[in-house]
C-alpha positions in Angstrom: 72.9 56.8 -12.3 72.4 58.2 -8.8 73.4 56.4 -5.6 71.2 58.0 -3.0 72.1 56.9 1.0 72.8 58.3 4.0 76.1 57.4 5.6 75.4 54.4 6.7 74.3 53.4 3.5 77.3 54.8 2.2 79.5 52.1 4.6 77.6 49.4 3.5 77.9 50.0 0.1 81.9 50.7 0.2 82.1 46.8 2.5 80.4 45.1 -0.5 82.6 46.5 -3.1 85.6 45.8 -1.1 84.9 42.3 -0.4 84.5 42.4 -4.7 88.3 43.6 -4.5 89.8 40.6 -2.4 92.6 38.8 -3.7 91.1 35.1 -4.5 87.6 36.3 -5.5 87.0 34.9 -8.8 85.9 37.2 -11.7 82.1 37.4 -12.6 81.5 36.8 -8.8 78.5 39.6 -7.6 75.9 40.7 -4.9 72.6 41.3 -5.7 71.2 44.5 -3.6 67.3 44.4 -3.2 64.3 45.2 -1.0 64.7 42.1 0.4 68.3 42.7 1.0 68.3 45.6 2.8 67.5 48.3 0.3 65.2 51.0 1.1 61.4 49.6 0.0 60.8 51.4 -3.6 64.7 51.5 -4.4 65.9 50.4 -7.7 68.0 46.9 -7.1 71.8 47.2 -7.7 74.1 44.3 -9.1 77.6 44.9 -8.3 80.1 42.3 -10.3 83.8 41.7 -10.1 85.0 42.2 -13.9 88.6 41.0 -14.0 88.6 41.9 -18.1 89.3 44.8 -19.3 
């Protein structure tokens, strides 16, 4: 997998999975990244999910 962005994009991406790492958020909590979203029309959606399993 490649993450193609430009900075900002970049920013963005590093809030989401940082709000994922807060204490208190319960595991199998996620964001869905779309078009509709904000993603880039054409881009590949993204699901990023807070695992607390290992």
């Amino acid at each position: 997998m490649v993450i193609e962005a430009n900075a900002a994009g970049h920013r963005t991406l590093a809030c989401h999975l940082l709000v994922l790492a807060k204490d208190g958020v319960p595991d199998g909590s996620h964001l869905r990244l779309e078009d509709s979203s904000g993603l880039e029309g054409g881009s590949v959606g993204l699901v990023l999910e807070r695992s607390d399993t290992e």
